[in-house]
Rosetta silent file (secondary structure, phi, psi, omega in degrees, C-alpha in Angstrom):
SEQUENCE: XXXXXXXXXXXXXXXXXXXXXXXXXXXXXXXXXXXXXXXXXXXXXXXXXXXXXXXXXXXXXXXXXXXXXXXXXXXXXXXXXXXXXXXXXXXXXXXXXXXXXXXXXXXXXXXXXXXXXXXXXXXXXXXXXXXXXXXXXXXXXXXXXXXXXXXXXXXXXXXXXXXXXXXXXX
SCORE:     score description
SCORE:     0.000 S_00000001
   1 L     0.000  133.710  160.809   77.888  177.615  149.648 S_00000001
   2 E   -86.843  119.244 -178.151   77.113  174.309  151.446 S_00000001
   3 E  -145.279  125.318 -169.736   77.720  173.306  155.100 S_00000001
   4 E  -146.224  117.185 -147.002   76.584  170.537  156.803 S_00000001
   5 E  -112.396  130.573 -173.804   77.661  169.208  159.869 S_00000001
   6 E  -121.460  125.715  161.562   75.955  165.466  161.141 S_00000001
   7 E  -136.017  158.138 -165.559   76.845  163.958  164.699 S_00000001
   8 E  -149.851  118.217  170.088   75.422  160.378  165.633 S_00000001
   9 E  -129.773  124.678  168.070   76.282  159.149  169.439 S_00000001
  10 E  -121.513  120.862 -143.948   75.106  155.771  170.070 S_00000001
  11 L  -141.312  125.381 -179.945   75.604  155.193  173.735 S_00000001
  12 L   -71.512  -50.997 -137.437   74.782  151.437  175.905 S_00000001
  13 L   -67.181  -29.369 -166.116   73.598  154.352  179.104 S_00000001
  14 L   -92.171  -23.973  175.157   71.040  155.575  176.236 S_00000001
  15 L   147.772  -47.712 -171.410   69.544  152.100  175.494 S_00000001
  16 L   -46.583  149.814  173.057   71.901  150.996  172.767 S_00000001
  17 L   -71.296  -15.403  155.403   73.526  147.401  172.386 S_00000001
  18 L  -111.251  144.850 -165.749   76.640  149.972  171.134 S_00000001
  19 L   -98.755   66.738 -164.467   78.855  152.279  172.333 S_00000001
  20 E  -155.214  163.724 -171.453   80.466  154.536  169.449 S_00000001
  21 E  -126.884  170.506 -177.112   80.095  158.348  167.722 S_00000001
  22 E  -158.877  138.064  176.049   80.318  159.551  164.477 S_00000001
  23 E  -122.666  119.623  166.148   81.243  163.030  163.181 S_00000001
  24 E  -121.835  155.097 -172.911   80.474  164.007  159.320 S_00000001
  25 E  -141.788  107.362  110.840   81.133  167.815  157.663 S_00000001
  26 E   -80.027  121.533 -155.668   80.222  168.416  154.497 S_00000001
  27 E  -121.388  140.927 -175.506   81.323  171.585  152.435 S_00000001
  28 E  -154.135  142.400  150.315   80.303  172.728  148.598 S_00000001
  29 L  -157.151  144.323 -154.438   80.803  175.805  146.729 S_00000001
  30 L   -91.668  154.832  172.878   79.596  176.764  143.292 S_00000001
  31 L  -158.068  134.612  168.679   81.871  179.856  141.078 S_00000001
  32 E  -103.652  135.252  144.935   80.153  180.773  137.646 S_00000001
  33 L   -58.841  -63.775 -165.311   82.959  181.123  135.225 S_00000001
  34 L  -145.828  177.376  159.680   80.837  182.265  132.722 S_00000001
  35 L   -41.394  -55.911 -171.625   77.270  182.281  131.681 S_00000001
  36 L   -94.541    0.837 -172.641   77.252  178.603  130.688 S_00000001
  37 E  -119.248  153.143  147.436   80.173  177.324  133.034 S_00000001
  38 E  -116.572 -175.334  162.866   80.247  176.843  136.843 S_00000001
  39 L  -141.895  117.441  162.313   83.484  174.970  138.847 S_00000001
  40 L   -64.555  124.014  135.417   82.156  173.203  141.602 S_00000001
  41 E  -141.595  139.668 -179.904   84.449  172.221  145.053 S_00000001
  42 E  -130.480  171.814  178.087   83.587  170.055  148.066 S_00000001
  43 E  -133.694  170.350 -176.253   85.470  168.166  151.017 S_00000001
  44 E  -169.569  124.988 -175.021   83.798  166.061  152.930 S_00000001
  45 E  -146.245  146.671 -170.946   85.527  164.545  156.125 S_00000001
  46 E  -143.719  143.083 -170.699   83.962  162.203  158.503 S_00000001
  47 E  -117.428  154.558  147.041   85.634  160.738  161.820 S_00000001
  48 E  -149.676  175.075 -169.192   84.472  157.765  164.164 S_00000001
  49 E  -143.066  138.469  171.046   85.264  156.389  167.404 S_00000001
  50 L    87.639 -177.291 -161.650   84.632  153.191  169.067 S_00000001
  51 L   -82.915   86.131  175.840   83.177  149.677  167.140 S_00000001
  52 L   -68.135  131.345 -163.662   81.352  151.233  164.761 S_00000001
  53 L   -66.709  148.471  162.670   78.973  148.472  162.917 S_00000001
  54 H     7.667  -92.332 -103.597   79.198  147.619  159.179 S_00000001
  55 H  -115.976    4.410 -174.984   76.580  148.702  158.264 S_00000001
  56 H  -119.345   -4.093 -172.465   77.153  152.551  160.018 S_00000001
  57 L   -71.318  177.773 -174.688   80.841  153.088  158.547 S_00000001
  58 E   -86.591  154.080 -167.558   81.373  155.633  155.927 S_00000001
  59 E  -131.781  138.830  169.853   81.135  154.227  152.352 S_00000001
  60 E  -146.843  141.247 -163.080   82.485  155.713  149.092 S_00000001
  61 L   166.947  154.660  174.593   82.071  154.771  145.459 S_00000001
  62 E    83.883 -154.850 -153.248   80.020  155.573  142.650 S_00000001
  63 L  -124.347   27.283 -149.309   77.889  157.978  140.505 S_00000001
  64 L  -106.983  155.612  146.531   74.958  158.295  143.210 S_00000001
  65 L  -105.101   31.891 -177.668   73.576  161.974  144.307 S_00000001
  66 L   -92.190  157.240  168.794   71.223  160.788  146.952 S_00000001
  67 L   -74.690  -62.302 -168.781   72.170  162.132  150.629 S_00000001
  68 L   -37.252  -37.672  166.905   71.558  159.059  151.740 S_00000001
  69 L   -65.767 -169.549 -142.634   74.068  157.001  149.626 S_00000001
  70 L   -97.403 -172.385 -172.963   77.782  156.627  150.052 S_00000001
  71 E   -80.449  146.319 -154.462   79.878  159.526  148.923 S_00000001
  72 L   -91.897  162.877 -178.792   80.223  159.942  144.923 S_00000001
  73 E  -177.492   96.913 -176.777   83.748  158.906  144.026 S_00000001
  74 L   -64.236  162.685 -167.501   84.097  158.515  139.554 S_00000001
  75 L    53.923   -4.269  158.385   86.243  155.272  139.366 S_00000001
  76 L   -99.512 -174.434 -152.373   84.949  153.078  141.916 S_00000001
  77 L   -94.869 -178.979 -162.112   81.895  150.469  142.009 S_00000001
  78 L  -100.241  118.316  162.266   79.130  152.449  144.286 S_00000001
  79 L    96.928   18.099 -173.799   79.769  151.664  148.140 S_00000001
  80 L   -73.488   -8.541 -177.491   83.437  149.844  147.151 S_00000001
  81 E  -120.517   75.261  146.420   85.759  151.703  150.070 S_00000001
  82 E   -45.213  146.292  161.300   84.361  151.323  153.355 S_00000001
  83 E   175.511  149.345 -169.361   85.897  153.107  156.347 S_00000001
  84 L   -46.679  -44.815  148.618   86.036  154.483  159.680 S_00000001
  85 E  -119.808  155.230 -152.215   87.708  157.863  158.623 S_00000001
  86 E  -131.476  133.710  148.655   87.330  159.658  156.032 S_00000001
  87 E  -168.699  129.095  179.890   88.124  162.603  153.425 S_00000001
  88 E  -144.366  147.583 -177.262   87.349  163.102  150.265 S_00000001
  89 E  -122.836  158.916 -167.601   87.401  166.082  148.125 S_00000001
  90 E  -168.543  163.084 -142.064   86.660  166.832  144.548 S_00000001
  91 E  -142.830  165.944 -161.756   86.997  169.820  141.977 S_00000001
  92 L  -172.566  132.414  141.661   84.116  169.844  139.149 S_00000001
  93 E  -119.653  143.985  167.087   83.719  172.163  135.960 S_00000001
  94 E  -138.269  164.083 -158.294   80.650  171.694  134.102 S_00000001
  95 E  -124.322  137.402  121.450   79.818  173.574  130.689 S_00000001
  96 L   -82.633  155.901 -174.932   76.202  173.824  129.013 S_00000001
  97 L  -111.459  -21.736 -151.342   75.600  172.677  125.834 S_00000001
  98 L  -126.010  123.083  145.843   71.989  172.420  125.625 S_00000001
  99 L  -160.727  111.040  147.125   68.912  175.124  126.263 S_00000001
 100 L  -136.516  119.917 -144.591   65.662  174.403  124.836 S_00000001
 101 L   -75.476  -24.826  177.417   63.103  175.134  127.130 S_00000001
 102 L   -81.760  -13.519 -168.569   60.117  173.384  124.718 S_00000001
 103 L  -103.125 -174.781  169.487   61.933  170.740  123.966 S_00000001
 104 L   -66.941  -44.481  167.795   62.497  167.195  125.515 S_00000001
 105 E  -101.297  114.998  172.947   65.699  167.435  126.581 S_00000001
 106 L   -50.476  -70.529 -160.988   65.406  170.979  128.170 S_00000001
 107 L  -125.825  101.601  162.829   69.118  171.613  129.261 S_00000001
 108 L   -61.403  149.421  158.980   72.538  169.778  128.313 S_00000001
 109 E  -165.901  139.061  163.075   75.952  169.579  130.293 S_00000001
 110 E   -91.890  147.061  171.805   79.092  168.281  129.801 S_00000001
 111 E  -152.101  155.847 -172.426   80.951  167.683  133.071 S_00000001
 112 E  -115.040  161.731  164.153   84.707  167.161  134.073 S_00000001
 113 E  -168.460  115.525  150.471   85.453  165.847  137.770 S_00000001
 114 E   -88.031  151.594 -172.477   88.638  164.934  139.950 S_00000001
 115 E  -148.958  120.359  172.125   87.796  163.416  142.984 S_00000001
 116 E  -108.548  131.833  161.828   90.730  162.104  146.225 S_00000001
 117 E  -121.124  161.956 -177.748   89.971  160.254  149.073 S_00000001
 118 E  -131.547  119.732  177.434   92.327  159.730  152.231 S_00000001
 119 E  -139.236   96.929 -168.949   90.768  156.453  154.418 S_00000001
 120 E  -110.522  124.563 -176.265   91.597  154.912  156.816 S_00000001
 121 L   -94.803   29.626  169.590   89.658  151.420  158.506 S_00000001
 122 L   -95.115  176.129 -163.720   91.552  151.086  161.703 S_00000001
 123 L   -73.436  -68.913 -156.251   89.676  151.920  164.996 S_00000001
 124 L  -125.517  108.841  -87.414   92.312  153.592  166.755 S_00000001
 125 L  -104.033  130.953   -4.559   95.174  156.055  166.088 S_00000001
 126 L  -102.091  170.381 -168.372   97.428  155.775  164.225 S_00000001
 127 L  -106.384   48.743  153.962   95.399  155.463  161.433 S_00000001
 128 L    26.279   66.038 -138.117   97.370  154.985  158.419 S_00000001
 129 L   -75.987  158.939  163.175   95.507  156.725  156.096 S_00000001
 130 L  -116.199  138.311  154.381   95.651  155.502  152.136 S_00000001
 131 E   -99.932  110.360 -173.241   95.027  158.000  149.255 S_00000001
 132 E  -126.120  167.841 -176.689   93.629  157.068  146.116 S_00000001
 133 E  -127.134  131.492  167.251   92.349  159.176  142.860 S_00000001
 134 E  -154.135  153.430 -160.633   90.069  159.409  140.296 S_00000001
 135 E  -144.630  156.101 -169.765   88.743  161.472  137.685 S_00000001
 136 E  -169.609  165.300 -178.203   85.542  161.447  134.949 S_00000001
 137 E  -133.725  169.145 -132.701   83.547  162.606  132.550 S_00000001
 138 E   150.663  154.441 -169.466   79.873  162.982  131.717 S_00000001
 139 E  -140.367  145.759 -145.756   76.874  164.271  130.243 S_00000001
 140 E  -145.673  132.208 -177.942   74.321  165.759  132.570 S_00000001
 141 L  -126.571  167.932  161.219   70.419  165.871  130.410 S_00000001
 142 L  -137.569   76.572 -175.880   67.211  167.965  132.163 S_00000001
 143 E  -117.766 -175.969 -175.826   65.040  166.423  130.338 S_00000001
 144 L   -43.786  -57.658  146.620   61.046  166.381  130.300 S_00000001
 145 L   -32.533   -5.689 -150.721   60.942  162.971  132.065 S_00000001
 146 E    55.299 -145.463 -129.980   63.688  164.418  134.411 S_00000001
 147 L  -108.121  117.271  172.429   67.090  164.561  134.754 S_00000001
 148 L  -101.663  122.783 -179.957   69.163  161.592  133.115 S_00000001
 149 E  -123.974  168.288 -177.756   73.053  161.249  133.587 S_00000001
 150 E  -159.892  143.524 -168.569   75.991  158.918  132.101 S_00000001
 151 E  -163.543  166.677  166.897   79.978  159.385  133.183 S_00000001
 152 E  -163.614  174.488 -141.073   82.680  157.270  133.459 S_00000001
 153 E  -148.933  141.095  171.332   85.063  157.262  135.733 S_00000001
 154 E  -128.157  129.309  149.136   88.810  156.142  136.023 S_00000001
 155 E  -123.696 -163.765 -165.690   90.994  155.710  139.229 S_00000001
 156 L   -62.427  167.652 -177.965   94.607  154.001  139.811 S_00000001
 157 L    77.322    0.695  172.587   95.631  151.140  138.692 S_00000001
 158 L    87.189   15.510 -145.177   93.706  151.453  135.363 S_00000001
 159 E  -106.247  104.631 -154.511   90.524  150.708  136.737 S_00000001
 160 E   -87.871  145.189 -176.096   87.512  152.045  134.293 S_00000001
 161 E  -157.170  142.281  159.292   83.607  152.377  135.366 S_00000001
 162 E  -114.563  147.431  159.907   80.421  153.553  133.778 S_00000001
 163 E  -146.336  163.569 -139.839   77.533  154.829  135.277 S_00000001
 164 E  -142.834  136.385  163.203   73.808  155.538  134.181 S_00000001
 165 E  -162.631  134.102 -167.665   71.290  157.504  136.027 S_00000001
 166 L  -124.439  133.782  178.848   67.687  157.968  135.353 S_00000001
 167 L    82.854 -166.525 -169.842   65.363  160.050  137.520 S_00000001
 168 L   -95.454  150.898  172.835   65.621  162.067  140.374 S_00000001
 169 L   -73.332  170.156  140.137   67.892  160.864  143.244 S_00000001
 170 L  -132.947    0.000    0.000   66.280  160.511  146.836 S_00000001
């Protein structure tokens, strides 16, 4: 299990040109099914208060596993839902398919994933949250070069995305 709690106070009494906070919690937790399966689930909820800038709100979209990037979310473009609050949660099974330890590609997986977010961009309460959905699929490689992935991803409205990933995230 994963838990990870971030607060950011930006304060003009401390030197900043802004006055606003930020709270984020992340949560993860792994279940082996079987030898070859786990089911993944995380939440992730993040609040702020006051004008928080662009460039500090929370962003979610995409295929990315860096911490640094926006929150993964299969069916959107990577960083497409800015917003002030936040939650998004997401359910995961992944199977192997693949284990050859000599070989290039070491380790195979297939993976399944639903993923919901609840967002809201106003400032100040109430905040009229929207919910949207999306779900994907994917192939997960370990291979000698490291670890290469490909998914696609659908959420409402019909709206289809691939994504490609080569190397390790950072």
């Amino acid at each position: 299990m994963l838990l990870r709690a971030q607060f950011d106070k930006r304060s003009t009494s401390l030197g900043s040109d802004l006055d606003y906070s930020k709270l984020l919690i992340d949560w993860q937790r792994y279940f082996s099914v079987s030898v070859n399966s786990t089911f993944q689930v995380s939440a992730t909820a993040g609040y702020s208060h006051g004008p928080v800038p662009f460039y500090d709100l929370f962003y979610v979209g995409g295929y990315s596993f860096s911490e640094r990037a926006s929150r993964p979310f299969l069916g959107l473009e990577r960083d497409e839902l800015p917003a002030r609050q936040i939650g998004v949660f997401s359910a995961s099974y992944r199977r192997q398919i693949l284990n050859k330890p000599l070989g290039f590609v070491k380790r195979g997986f297939l993976t399944g994933t639903y993923n919901g977010v609840l967002s809201s961009t106003r400032q100040a309460s109430p905040y009229d949250f929207d919910l949207l959905h999306g779900m994907g699929v994917g192939l997960a490689l370990d291979t000698m070069v490291g670890p290469m992935r490909a998914a696609g991803g659908w959420s409402e409205a019909g709206r289809l995305h691939f994504y490609i990933s080569i190397g390790p995230s950072f």
